[in-house]
N, CA, C and O atoms as CSV, one atom per row, in Angstrom:
chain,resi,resn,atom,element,x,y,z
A,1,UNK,N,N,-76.588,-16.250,124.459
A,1,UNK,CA,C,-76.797,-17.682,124.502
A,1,UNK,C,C,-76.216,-18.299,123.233
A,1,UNK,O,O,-76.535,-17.732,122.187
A,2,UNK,N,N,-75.286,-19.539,123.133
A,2,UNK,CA,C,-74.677,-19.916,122.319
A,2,UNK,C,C,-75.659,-21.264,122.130
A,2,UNK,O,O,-75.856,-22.135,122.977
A,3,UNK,N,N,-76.169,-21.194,120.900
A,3,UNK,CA,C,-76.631,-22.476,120.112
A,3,UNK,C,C,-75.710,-23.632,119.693
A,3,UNK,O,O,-74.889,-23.200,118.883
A,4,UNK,N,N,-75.557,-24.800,119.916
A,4,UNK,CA,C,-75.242,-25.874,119.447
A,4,UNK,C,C,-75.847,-26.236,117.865
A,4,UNK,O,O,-77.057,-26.175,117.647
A,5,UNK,N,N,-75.033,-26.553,116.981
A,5,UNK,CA,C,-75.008,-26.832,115.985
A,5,UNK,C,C,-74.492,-28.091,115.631
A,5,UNK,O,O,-73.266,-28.202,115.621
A,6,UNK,N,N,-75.216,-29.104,115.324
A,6,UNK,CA,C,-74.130,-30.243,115.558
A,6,UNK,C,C,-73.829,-30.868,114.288
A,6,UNK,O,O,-73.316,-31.987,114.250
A,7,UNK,N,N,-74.162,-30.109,113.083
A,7,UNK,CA,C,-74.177,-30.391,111.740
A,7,UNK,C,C,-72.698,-29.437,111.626
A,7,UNK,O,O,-72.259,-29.330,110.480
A,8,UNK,N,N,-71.894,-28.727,112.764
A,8,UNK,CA,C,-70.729,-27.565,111.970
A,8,UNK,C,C,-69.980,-28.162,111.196
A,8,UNK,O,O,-69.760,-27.789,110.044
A,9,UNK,N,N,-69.364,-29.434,111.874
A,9,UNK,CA,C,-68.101,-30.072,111.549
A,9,UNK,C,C,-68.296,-30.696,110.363
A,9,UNK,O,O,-67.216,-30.823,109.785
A,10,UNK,N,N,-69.328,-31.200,109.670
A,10,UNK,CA,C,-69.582,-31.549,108.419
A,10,UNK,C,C,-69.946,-30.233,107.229
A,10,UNK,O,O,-69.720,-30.378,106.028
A,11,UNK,N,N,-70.506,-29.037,107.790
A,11,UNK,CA,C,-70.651,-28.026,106.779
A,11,UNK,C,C,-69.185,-27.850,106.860
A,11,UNK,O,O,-68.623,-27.908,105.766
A,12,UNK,N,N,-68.502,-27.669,107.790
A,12,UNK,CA,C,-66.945,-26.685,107.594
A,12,UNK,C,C,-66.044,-27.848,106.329
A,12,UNK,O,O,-65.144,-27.454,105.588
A,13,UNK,N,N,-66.604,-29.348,106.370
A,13,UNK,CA,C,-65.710,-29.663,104.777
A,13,UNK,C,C,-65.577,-29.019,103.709
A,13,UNK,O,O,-64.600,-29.121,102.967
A,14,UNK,N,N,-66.469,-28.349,103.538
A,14,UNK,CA,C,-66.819,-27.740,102.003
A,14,UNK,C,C,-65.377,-26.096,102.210
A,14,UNK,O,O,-65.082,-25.244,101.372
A,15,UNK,N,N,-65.057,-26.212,103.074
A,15,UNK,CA,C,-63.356,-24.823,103.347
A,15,UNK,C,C,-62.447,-25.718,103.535
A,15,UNK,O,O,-61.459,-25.393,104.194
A,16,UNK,N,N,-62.534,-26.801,103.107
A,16,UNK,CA,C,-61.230,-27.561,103.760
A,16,UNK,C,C,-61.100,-28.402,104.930
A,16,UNK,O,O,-60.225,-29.257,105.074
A,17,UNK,N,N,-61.786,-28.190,105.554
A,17,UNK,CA,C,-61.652,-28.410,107.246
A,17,UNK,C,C,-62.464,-29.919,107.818
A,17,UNK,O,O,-63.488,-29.972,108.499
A,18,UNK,N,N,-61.617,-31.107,107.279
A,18,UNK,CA,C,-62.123,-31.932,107.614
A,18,UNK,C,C,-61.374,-33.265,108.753
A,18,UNK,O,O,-61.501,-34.489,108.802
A,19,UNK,N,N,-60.563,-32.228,109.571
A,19,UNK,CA,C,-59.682,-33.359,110.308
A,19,UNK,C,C,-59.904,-33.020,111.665
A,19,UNK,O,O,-59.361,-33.754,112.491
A,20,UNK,N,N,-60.705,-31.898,112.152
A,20,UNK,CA,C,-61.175,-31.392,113.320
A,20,UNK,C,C,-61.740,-32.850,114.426
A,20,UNK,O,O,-61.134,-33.213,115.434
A,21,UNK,N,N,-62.353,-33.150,114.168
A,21,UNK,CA,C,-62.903,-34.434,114.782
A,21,UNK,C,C,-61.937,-35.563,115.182
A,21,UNK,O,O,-61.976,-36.348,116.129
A,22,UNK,N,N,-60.940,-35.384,114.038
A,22,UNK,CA,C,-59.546,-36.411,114.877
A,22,UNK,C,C,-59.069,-35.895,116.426
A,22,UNK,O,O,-59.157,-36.534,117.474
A,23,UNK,N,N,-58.664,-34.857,116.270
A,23,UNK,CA,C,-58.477,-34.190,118.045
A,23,UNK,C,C,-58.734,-34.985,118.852
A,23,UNK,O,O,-59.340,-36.019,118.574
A,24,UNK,N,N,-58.415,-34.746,119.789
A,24,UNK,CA,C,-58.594,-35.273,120.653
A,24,UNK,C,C,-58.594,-34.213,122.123
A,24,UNK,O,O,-59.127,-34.469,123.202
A,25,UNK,N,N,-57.792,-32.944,121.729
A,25,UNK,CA,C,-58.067,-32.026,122.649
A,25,UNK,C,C,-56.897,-32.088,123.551
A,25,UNK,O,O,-57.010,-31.776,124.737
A,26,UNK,N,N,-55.394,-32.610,122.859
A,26,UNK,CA,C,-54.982,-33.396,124.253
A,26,UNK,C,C,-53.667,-32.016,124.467
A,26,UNK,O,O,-52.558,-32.248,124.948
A,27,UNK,N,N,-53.995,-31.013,124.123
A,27,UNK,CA,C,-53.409,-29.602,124.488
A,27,UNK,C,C,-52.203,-29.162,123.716
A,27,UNK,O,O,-51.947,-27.959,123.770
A,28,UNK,N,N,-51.084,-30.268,122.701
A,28,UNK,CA,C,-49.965,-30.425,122.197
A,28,UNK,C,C,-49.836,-28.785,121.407
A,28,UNK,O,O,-48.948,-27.963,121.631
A,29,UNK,N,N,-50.807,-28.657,120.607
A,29,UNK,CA,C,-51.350,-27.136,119.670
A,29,UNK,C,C,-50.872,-26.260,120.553
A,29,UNK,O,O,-49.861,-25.615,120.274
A,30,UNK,N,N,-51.584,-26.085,121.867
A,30,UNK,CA,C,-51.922,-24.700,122.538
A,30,UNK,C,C,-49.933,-24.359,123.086
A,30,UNK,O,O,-49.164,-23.398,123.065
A,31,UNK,N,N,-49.880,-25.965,123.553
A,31,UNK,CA,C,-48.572,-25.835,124.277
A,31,UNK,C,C,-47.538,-25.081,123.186
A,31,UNK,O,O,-47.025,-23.986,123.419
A,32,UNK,N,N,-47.305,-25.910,121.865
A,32,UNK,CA,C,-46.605,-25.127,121.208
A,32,UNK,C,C,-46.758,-23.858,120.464
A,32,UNK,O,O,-45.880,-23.243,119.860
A,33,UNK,N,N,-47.897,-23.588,120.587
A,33,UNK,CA,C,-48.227,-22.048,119.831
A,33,UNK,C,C,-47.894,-20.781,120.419
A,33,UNK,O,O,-48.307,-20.250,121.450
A,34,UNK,N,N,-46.793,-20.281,119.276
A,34,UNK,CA,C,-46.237,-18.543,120.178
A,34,UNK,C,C,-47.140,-17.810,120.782
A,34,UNK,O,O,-46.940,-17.063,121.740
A,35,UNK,N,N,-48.474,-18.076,120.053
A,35,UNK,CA,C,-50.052,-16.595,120.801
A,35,UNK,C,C,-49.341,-16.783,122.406
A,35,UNK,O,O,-48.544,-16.086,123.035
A,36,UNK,N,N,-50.122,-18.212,122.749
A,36,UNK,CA,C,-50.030,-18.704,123.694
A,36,UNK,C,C,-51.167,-17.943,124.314
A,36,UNK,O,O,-50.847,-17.262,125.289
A,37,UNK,N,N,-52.617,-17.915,123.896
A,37,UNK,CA,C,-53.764,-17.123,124.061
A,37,UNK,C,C,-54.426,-17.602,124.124
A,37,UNK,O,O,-54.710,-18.306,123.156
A,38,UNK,N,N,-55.236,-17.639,125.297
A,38,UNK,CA,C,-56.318,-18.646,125.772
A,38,UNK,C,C,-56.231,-20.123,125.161
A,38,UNK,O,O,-57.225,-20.404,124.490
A,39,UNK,N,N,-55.420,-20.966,125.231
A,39,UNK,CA,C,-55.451,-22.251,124.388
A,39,UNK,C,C,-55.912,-22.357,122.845
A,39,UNK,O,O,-56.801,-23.125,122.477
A,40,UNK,N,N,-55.105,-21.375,121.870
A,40,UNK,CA,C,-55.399,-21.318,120.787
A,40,UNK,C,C,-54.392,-21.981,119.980
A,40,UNK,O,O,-53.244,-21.774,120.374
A,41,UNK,N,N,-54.503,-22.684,119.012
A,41,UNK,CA,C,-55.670,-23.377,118.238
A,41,UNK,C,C,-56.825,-24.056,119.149
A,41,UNK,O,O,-58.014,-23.845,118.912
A,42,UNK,N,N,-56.369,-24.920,120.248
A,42,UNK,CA,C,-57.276,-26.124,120.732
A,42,UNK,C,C,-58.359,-25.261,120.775
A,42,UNK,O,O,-59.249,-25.733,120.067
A,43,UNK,N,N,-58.674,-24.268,121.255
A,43,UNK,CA,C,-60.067,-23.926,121.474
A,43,UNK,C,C,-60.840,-23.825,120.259
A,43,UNK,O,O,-62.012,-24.194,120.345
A,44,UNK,N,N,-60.420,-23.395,119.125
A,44,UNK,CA,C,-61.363,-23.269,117.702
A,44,UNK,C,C,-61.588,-24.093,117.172
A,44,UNK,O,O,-62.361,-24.108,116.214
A,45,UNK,N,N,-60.765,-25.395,117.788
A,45,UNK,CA,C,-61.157,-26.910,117.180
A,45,UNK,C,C,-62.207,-27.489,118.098
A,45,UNK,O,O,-63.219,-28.071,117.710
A,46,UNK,N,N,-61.836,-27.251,119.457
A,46,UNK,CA,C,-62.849,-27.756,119.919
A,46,UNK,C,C,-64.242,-26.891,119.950
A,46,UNK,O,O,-65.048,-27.710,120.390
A,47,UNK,N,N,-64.995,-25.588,119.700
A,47,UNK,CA,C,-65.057,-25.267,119.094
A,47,UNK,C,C,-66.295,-26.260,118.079
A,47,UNK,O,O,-67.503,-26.438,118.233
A,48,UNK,N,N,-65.326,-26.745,117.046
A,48,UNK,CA,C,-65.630,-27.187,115.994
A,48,UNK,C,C,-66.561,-28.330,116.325
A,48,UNK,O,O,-67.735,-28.519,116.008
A,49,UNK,N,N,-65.729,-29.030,117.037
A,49,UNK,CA,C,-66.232,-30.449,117.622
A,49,UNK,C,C,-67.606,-30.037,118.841
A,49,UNK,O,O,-68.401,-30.969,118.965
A,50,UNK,N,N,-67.849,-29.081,119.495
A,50,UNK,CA,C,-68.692,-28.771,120.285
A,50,UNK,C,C,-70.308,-28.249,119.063
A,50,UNK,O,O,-71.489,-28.464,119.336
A,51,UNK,N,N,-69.794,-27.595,117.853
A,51,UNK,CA,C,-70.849,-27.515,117.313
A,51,UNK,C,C,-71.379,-25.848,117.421
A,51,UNK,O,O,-72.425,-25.342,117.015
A,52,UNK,N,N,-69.864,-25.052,118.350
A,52,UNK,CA,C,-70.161,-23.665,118.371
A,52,UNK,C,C,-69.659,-22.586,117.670
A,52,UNK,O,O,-68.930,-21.694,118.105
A,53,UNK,N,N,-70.215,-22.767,116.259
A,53,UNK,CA,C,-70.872,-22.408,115.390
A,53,UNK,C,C,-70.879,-20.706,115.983
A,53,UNK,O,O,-69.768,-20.210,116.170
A,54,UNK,N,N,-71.753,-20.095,116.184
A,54,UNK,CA,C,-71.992,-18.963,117.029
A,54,UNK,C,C,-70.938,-18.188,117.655
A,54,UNK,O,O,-70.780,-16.968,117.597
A,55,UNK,N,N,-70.049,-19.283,118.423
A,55,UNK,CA,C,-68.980,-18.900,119.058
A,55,UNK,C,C,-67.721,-17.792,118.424
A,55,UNK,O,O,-67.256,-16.813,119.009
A,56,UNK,N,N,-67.366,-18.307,117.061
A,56,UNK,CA,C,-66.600,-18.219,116.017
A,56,UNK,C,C,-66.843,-17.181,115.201
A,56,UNK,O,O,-66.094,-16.481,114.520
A,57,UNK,N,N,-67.997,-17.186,115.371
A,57,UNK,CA,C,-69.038,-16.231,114.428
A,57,UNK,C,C,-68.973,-14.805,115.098
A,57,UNK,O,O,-68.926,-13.685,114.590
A,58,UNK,N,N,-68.984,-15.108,116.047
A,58,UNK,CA,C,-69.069,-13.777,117.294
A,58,UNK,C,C,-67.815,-12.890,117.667
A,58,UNK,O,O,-67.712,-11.763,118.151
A,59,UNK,N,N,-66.738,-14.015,117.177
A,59,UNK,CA,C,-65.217,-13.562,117.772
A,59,UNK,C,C,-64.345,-14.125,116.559
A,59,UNK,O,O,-63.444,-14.957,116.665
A,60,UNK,N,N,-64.777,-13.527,115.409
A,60,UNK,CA,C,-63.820,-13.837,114.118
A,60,UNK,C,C,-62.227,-13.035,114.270
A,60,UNK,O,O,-61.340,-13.498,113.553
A,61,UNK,N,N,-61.940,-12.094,114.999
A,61,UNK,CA,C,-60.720,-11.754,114.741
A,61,UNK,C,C,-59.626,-12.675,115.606
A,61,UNK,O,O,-58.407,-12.690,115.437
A,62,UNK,N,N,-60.459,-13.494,116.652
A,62,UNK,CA,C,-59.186,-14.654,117.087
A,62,UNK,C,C,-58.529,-15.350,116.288
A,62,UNK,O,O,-57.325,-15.589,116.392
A,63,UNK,N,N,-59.498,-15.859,115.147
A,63,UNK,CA,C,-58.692,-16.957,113.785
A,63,UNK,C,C,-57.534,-16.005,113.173
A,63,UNK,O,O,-56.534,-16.634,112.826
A,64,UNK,N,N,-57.482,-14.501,112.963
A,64,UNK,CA,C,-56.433,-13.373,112.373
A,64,UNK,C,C,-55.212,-13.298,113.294
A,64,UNK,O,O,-54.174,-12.689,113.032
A,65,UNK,N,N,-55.413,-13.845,114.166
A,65,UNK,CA,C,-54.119,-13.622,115.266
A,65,UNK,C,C,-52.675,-14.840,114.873
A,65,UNK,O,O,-51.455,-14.913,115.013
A,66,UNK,N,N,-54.112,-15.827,114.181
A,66,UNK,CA,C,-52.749,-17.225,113.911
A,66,UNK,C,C,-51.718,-16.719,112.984
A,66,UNK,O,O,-51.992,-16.120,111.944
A,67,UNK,N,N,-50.687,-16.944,113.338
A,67,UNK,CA,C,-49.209,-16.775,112.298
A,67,UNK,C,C,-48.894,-17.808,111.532
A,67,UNK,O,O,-47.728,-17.704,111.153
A,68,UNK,N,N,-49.507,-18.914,111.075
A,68,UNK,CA,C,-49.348,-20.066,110.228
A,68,UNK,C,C,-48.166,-20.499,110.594
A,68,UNK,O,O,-47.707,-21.257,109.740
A,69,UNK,N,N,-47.379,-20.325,111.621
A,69,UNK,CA,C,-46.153,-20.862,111.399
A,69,UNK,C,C,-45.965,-21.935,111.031
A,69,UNK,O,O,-44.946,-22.102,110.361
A,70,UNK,N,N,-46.872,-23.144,111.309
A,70,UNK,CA,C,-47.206,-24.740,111.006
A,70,UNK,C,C,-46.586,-25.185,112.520
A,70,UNK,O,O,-47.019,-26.337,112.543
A,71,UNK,N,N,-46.149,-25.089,113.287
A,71,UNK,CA,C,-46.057,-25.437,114.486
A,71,UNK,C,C,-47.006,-26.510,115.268
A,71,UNK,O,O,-46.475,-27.479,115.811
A,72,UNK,N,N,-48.164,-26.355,115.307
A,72,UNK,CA,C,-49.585,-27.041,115.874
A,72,UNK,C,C,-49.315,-28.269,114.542
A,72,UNK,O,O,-49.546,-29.451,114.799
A,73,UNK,N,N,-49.125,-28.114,114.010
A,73,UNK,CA,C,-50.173,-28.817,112.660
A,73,UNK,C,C,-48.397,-29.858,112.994
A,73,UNK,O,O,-48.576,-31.047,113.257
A,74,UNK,N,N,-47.332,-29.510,112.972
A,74,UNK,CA,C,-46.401,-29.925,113.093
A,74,UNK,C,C,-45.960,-31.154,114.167
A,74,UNK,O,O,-45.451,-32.206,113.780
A,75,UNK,N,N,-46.264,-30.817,115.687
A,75,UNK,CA,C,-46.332,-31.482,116.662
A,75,UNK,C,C,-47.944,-32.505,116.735
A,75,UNK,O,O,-47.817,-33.569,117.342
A,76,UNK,N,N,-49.121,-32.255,116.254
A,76,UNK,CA,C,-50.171,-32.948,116.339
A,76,UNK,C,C,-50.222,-34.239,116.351
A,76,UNK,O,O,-50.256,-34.902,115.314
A,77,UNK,N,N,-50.240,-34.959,118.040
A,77,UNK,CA,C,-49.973,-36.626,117.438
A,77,UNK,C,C,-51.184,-36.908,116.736
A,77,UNK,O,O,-51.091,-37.940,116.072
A,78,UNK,N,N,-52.215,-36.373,116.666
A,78,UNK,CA,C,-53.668,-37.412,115.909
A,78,UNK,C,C,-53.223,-37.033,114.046
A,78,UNK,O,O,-53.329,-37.877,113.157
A,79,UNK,N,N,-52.712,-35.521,113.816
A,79,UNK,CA,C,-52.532,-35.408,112.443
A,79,UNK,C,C,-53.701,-34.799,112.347
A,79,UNK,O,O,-54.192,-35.223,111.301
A,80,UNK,N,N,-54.642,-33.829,112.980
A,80,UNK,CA,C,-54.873,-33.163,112.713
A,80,UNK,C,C,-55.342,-31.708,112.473
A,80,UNK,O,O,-56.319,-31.043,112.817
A,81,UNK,N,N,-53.972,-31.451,111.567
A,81,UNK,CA,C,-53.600,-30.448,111.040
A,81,UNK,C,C,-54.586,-29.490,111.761
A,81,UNK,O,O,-55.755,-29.379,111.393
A,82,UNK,N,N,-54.101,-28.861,112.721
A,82,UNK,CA,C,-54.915,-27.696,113.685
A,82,UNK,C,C,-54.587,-26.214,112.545
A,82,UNK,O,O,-55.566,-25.526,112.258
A,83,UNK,N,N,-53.245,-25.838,111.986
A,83,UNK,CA,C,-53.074,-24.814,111.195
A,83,UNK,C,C,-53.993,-25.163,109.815
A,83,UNK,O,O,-53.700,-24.349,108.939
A,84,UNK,N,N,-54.845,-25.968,109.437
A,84,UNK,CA,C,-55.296,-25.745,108.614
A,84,UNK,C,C,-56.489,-25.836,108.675
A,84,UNK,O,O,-57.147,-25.452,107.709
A,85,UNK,N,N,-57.249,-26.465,110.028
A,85,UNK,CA,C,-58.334,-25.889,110.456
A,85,UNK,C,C,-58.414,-24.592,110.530
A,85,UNK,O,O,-59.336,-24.227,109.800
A,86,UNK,N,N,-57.909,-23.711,111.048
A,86,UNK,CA,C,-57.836,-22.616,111.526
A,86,UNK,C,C,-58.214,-21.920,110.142
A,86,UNK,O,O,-59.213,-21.207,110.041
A,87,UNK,N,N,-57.377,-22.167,109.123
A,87,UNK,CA,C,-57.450,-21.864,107.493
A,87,UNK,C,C,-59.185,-21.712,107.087
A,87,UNK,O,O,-59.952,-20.781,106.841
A,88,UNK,N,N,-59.275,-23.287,107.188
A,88,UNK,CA,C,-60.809,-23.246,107.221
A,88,UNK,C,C,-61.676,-22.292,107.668
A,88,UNK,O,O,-62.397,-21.536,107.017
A,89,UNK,N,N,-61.531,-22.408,108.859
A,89,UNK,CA,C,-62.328,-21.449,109.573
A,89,UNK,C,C,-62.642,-19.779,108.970
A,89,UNK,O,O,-63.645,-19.088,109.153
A,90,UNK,N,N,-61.394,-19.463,108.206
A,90,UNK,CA,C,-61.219,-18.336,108.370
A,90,UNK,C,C,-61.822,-17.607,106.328
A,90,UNK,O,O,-62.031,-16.581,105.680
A,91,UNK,N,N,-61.810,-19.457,106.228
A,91,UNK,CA,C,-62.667,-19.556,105.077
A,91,UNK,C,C,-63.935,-19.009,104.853
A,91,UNK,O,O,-64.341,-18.111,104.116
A,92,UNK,N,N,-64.777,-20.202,106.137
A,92,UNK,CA,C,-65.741,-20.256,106.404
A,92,UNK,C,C,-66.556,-18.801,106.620
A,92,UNK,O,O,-67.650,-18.416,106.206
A,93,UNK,N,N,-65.645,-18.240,107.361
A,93,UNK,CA,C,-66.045,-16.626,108.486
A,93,UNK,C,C,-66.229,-15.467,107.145
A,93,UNK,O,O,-66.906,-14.452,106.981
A,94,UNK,N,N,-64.888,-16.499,106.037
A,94,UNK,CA,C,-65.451,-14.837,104.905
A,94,UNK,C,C,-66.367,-14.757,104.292
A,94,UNK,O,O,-66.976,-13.734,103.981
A,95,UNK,N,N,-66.677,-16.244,103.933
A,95,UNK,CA,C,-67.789,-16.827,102.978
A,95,UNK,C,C,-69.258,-16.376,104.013
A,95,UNK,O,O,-70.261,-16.342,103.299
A,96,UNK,N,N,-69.397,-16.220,104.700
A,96,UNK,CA,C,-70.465,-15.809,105.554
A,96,UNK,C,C,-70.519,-14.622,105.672
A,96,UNK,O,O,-71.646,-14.130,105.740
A,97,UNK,N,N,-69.574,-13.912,105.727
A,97,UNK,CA,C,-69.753,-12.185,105.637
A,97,UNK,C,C,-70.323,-11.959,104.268
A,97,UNK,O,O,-71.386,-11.369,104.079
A,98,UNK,N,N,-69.666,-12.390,103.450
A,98,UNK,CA,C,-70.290,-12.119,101.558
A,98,UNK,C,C,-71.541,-12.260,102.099
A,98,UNK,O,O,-72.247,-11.293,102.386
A,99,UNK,N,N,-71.938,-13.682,102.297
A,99,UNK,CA,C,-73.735,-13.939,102.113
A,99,UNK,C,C,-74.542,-13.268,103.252
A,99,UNK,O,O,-75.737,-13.540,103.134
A,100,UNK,N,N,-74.245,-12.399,104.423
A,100,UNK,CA,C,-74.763,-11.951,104.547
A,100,UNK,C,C,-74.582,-10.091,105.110
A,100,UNK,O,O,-75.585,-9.403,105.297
């Protein structure tokens, strides 16, 4: 069972990750990304914006698959920067292994 968290998108500022909420979800990321894996980036942003917290937590080696190419972050009409969410995230995921 995945918990909703609806405080994520404001803890994940403190890694960087504060443009998630611009999205809009409108697929531009997934289309241009080489994975081309399950709609990745869009899914870890939305994700973000859903508050699943848990989700991310559960399946940290999807964020290791991104190749930074800047591609997503490149095409993004809202601007925001999906490759550096992803960054975040991957912030977030280490800083949580340390503490626990």
């Amino acid at each position: 069972m995945t918990l909703v968290h609806p405080e994520f998108a404001e803890e994940l500022d403190r890694f960087g990750v504060d443009t998630a909420l611009e999205c809009f979800n409108c697929g531009t990321c997934a289309a241009i990304c080489p994975l081309i894996y399950e709609h990745f980036p869009r899914k870890m942003v939305r994700y973000i914006q859903l508050g699943a917290r848990d989700q991310i937590l559960e399946h940290p080696e999807e964020l290791w698959r991104c190749l930074h190419c800047g591609l997503c972050t490149q095409t993004c009409p809202r601007e925001a920067n999906p490759g550096e969410v992803i960054l975040g995230l991957k912030r977030f995921v280490v800083d949580h292994w340390r503490r626990n």
